[in-house]
CHARMM-style PDB file with segment names, atoms N, HN, CA, C and O in Angstrom:
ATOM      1  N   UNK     1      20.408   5.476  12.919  1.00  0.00      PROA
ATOM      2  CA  UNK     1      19.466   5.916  11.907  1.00  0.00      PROA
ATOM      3  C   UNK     1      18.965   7.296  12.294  1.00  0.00      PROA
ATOM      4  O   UNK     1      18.734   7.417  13.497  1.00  0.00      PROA
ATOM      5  N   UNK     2      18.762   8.296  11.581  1.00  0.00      PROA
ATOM      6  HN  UNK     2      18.950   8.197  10.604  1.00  0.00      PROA
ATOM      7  CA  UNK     2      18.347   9.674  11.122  1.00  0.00      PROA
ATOM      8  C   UNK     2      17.272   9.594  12.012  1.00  0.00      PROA
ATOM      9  O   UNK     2      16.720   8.501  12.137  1.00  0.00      PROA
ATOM     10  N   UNK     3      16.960  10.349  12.516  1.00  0.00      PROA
ATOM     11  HN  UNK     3      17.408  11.237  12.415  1.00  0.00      PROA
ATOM     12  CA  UNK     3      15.324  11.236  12.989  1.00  0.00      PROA
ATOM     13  C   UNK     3      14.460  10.746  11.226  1.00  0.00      PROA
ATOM     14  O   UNK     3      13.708   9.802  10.983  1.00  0.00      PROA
ATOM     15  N   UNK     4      14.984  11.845  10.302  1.00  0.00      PROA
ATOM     16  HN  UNK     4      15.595  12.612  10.499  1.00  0.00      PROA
ATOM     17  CA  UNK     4      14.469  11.871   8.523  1.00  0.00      PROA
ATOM     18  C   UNK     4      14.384  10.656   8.501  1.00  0.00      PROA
ATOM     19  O   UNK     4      13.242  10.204   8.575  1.00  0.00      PROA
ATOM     20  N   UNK     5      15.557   9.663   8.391  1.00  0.00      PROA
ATOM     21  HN  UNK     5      16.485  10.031   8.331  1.00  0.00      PROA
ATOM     22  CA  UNK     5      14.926   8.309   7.807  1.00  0.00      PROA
ATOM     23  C   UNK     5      14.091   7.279   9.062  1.00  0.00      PROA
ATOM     24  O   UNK     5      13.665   6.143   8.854  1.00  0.00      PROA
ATOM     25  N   UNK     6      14.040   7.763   9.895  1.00  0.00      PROA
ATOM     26  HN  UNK     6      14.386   8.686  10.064  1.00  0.00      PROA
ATOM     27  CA  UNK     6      12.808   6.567  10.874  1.00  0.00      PROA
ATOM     28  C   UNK     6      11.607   7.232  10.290  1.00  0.00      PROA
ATOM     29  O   UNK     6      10.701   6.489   9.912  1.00  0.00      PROA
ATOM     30  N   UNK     7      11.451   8.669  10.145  1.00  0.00      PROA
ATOM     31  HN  UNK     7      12.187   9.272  10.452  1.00  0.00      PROA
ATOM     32  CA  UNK     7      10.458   8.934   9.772  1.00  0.00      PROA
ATOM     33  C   UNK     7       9.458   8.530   8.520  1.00  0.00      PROA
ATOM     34  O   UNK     7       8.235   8.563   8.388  1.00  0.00      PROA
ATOM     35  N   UNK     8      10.644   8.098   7.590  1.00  0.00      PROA
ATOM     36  HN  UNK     8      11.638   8.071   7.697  1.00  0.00      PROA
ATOM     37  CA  UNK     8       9.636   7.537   6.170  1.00  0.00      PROA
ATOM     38  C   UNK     8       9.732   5.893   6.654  1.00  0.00      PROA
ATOM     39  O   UNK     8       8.828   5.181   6.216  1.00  0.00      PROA
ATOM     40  N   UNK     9      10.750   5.246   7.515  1.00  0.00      PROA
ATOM     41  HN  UNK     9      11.484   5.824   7.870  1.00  0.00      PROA
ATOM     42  CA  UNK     9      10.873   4.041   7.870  1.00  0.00      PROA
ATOM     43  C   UNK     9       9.279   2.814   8.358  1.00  0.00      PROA
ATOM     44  O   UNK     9       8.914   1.666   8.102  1.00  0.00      PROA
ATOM     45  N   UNK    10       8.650   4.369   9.413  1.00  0.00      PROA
ATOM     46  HN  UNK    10       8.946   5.302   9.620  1.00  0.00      PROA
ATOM     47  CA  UNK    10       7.551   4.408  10.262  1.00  0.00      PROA
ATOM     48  C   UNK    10       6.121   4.682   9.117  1.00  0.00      PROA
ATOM     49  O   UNK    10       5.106   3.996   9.230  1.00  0.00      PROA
ATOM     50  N   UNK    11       6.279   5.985   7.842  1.00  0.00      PROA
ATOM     51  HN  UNK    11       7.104   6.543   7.749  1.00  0.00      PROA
ATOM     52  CA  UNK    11       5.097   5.815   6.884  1.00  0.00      PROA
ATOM     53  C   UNK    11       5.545   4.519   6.206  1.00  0.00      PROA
ATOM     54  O   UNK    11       4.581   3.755   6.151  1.00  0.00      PROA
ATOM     55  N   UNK    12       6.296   4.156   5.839  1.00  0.00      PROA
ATOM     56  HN  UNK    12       7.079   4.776   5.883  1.00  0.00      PROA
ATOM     57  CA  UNK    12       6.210   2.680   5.158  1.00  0.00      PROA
ATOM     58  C   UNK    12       4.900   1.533   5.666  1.00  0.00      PROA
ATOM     59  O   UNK    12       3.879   1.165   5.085  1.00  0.00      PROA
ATOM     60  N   UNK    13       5.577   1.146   7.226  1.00  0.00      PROA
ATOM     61  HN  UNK    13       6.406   1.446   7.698  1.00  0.00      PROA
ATOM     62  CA  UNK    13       5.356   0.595   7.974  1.00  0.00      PROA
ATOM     63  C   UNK    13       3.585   0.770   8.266  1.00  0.00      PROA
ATOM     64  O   UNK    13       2.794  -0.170   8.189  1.00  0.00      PROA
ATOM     65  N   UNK    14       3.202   2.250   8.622  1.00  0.00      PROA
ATOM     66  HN  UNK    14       3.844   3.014   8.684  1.00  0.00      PROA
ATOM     67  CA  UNK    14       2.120   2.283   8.483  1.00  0.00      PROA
ATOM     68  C   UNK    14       1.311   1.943   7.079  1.00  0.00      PROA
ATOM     69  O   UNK    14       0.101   1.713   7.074  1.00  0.00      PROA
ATOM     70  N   UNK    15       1.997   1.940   6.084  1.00  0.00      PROA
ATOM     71  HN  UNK    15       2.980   2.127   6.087  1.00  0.00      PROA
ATOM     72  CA  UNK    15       1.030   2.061   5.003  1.00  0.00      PROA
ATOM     73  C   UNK    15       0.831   0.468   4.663  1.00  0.00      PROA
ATOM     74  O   UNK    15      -0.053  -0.047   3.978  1.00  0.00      PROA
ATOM     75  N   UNK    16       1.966  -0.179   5.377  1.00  0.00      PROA
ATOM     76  HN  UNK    16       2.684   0.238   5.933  1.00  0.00      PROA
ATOM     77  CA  UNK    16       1.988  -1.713   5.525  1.00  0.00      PROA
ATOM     78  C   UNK    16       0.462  -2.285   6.139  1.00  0.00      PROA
ATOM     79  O   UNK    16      -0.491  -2.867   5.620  1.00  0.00      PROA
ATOM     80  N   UNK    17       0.723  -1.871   7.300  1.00  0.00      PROA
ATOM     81  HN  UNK    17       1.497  -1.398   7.722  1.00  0.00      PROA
ATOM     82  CA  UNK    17      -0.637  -2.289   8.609  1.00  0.00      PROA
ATOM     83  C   UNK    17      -1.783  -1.860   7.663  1.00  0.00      PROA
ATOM     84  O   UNK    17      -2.597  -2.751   7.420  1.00  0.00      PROA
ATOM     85  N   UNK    18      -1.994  -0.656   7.087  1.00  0.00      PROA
ATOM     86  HN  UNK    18      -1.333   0.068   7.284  1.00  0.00      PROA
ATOM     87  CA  UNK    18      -3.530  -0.284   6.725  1.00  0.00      PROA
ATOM     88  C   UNK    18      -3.799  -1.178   5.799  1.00  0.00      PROA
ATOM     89  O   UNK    18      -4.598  -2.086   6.030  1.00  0.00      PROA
ATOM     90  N   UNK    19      -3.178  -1.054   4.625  1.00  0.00      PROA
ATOM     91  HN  UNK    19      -2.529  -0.317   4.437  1.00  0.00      PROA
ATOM     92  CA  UNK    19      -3.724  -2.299   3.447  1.00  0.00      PROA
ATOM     93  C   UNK    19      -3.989  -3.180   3.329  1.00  0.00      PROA
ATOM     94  O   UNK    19      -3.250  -3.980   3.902  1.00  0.00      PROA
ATOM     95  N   UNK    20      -5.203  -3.809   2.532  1.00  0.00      PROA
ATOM     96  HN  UNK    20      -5.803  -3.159   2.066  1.00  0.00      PROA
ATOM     97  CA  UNK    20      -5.686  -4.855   3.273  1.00  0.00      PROA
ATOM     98  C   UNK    20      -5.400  -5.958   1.284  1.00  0.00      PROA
ATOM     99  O   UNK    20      -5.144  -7.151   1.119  1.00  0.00      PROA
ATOM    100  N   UNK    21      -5.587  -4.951   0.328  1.00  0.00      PROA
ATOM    101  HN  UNK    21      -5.795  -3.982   0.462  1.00  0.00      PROA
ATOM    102  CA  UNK    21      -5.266  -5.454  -0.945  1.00  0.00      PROA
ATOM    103  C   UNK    21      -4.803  -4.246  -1.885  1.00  0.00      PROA
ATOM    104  O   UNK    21      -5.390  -3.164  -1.861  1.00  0.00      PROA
ATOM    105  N   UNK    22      -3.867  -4.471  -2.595  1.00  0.00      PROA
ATOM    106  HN  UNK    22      -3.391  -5.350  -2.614  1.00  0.00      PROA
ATOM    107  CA  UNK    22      -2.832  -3.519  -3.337  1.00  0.00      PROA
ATOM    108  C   UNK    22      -1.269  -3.763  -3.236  1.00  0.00      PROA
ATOM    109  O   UNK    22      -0.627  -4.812  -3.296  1.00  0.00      PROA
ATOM    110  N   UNK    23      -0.936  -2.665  -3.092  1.00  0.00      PROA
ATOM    111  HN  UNK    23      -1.457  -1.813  -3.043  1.00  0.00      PROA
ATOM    112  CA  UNK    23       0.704  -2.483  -3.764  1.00  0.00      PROA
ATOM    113  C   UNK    23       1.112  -1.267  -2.948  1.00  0.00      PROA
ATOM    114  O   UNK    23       0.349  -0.340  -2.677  1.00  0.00      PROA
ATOM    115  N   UNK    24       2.563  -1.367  -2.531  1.00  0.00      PROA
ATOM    116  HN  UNK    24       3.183  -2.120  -2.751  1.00  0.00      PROA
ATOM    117  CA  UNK    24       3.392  -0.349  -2.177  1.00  0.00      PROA
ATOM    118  C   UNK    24       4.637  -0.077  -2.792  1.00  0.00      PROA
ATOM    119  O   UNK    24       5.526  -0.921  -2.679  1.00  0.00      PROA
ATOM    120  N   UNK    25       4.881   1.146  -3.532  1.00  0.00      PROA
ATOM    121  HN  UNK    25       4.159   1.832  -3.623  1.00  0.00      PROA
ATOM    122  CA  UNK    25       5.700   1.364  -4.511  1.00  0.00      PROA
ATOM    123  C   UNK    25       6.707   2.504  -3.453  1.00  0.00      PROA
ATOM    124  O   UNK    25       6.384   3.504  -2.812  1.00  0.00      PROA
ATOM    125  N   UNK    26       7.706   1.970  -3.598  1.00  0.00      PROA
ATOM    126  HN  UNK    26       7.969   1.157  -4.118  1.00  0.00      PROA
ATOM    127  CA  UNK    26       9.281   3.021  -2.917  1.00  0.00      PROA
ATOM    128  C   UNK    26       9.924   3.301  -4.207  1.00  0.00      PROA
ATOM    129  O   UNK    26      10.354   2.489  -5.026  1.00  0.00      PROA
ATOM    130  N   UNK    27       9.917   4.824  -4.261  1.00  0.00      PROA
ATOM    131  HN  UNK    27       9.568   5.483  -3.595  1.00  0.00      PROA
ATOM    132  CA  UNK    27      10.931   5.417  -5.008  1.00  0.00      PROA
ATOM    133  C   UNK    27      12.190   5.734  -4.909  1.00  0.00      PROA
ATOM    134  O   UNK    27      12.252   6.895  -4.507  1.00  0.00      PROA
ATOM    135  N   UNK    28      13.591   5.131  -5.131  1.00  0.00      PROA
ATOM    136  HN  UNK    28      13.540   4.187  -5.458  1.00  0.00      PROA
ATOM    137  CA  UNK    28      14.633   6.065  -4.463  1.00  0.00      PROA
ATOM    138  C   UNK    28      15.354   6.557  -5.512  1.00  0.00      PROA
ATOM    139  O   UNK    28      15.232   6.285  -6.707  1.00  0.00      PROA
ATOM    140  N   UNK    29      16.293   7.476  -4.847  1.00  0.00      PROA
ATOM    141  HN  UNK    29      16.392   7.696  -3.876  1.00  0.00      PROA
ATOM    142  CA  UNK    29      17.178   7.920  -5.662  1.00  0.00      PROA
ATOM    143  C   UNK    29      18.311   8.567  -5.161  1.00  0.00      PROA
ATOM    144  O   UNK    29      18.116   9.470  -4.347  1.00  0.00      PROA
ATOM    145  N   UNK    30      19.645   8.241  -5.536  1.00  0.00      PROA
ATOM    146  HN  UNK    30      19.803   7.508  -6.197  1.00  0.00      PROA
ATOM    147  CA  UNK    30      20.361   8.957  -4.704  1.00  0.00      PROA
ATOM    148  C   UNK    30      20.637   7.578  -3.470  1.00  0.00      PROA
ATOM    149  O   UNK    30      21.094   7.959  -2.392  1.00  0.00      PROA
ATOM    150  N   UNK    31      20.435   6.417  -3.585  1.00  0.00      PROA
ATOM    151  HN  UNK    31      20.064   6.107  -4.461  1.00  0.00      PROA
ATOM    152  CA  UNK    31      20.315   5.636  -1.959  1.00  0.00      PROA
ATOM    153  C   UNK    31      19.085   6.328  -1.251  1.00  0.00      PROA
ATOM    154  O   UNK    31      19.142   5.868  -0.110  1.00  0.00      PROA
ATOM    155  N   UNK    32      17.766   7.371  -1.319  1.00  0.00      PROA
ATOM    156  HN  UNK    32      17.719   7.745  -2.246  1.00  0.00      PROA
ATOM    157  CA  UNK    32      17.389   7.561  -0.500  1.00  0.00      PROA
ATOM    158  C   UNK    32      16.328   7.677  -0.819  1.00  0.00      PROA
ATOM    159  O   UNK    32      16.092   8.314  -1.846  1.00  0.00      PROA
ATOM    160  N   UNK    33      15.449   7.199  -0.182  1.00  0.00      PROA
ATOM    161  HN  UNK    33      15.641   6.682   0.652  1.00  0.00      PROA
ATOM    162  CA  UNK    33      13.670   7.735  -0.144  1.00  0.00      PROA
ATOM    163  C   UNK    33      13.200   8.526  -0.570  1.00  0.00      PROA
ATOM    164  O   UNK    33      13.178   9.545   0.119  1.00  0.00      PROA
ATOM    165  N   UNK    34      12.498   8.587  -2.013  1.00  0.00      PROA
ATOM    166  HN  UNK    34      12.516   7.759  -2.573  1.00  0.00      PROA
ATOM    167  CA  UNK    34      12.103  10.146  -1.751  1.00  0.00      PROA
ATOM    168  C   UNK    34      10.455  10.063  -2.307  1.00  0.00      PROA
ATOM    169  O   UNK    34       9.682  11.005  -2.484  1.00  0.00      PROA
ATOM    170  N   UNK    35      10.300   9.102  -2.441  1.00  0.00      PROA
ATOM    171  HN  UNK    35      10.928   8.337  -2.297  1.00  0.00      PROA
ATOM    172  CA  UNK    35       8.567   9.037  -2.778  1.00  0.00      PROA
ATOM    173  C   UNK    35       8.302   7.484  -2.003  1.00  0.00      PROA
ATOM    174  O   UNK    35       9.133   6.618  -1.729  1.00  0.00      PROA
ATOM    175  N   UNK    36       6.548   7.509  -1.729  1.00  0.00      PROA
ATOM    176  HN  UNK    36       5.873   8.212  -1.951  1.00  0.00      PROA
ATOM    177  CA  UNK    36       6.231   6.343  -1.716  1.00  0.00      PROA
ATOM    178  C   UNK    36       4.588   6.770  -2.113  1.00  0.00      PROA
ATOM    179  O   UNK    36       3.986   7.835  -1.977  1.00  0.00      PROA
ATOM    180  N   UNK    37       4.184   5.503  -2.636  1.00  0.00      PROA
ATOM    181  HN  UNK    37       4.673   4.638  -2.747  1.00  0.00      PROA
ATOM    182  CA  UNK    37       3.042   5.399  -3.415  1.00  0.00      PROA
ATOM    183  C   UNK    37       2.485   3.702  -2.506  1.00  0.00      PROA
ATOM    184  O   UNK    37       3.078   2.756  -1.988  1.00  0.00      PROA
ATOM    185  N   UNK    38       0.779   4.172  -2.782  1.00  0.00      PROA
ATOM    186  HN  UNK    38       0.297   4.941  -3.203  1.00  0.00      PROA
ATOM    187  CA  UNK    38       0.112   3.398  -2.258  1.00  0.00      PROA
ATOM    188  C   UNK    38      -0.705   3.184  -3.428  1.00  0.00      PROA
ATOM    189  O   UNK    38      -1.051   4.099  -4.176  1.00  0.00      PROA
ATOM    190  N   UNK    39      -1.062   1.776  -3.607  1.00  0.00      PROA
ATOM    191  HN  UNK    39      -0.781   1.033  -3.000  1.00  0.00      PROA
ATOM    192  CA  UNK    39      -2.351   1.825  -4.608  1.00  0.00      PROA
ATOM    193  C   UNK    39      -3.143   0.811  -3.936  1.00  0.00      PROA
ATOM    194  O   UNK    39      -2.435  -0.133  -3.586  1.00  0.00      PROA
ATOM    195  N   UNK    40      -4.525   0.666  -3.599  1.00  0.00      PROA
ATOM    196  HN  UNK    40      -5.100   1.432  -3.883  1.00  0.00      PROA
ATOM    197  CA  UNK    40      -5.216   0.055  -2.472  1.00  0.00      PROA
ATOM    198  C   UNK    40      -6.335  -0.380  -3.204  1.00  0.00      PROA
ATOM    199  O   UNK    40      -7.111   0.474  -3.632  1.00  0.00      PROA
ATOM    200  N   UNK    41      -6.577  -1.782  -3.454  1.00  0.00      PROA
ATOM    201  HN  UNK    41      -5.947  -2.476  -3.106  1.00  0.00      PROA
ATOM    202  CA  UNK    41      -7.538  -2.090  -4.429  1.00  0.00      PROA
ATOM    203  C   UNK    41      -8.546  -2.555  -3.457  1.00  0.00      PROA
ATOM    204  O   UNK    41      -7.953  -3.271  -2.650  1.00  0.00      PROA
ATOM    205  N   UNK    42     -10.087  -2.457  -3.099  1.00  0.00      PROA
ATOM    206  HN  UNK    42     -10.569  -1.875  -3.754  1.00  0.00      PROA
ATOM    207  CA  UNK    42     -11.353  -2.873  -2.846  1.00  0.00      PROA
ATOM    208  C   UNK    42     -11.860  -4.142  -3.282  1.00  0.00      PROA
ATOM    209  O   UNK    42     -12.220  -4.065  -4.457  1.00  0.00      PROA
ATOM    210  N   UNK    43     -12.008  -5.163  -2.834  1.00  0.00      PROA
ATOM    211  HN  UNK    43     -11.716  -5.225  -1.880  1.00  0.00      PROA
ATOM    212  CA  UNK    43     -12.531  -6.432  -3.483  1.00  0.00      PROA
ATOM    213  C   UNK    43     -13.983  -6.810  -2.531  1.00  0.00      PROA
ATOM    214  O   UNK    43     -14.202  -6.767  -1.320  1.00  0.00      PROA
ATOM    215  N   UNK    44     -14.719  -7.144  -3.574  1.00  0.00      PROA
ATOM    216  HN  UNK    44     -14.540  -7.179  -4.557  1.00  0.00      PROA
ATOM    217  CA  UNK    44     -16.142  -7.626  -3.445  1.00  0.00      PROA
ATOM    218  C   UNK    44     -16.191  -9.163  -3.536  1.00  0.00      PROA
ATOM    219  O   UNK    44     -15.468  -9.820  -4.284  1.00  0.00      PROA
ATOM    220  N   UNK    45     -16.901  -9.553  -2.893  1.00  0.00      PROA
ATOM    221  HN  UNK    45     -17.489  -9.019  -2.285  1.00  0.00      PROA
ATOM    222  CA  UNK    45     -17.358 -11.243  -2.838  1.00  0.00      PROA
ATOM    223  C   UNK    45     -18.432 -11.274  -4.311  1.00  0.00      PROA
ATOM    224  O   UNK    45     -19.176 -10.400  -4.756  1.00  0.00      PROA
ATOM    225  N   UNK    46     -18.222 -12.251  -4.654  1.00  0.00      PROA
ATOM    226  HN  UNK    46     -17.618 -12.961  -4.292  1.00  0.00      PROA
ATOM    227  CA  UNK    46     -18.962 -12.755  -5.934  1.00  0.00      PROA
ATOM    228  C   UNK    46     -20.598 -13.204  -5.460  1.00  0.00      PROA
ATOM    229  O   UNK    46     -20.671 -13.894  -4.444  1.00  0.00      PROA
ATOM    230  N   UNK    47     -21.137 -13.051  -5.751  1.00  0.00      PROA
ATOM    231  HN  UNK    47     -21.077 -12.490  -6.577  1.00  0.00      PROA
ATOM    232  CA  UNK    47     -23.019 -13.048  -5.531  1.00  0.00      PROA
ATOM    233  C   UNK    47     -22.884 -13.913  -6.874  1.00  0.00      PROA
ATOM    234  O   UNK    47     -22.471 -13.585  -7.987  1.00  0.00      PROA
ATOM    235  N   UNK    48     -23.449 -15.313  -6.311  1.00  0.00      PROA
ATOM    236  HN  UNK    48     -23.784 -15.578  -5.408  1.00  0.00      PROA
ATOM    237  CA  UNK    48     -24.101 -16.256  -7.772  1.00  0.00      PROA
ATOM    238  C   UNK    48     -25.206 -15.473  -7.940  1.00  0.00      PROA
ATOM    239  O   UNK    48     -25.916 -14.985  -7.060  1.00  0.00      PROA
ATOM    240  N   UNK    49     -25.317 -15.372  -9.274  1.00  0.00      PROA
ATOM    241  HN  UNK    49     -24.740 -15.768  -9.988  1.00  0.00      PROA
ATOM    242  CA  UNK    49     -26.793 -14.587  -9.443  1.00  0.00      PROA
ATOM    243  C   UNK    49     -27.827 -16.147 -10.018  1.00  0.00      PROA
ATOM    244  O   UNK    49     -27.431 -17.215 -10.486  1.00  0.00      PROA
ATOM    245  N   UNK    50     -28.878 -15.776  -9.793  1.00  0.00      PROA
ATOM    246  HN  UNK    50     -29.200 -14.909  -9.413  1.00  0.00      PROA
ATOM    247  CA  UNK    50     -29.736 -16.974  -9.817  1.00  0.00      PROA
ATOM    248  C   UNK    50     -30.110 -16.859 -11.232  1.00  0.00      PROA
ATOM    249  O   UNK    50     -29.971 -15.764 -11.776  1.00  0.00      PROA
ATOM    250  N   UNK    51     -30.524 -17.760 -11.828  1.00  0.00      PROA
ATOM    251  HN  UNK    51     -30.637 -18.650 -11.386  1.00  0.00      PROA
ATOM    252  CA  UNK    51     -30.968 -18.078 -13.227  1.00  0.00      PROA
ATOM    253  C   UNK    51     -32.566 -18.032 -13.138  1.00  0.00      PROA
ATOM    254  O   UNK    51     -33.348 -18.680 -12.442  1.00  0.00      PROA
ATOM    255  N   UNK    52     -32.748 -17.126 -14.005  1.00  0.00      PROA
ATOM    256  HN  UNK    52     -32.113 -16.600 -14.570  1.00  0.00      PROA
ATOM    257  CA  UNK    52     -34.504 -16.751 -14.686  1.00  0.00      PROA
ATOM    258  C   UNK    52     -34.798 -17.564 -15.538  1.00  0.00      PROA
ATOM    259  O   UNK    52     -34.429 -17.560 -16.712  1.00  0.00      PROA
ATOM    260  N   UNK    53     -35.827 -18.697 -14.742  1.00  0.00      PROA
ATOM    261  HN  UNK    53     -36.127 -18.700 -13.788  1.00  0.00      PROA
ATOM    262  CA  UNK    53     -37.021 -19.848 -15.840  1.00  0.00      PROA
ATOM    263  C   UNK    53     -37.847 -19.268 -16.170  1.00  0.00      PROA
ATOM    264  OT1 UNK    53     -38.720 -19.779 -16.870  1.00  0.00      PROA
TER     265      UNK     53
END
């Protein structure tokens, strides 16, 4: 394997470890890498809200 391709092999990989909720999108073309996209969604815990008598 390439020097070039360990190198996007390794951002994959990292973008793997960081995310904790979302999506990782690989673009190729050609057989080869040429974009990658992260979309990283934030989630909140639900708070019952209390009911006003």
């Amino acid at each position: 394997m390439g020097a070039i391709e360990e190198e996007k092999i390794q951002a994959i990989v990292q973008f793997i470890e960081e995310i904790d909720f979302g999506s990782l999108h690989i673009t190729i073309h050609n057989g080869q890498i040429t974009q990658i996209e992260r979309t990283e969604k934030k989630r909140f815990e639900n708070v019952k809200k209390q009911k006003v008598k």
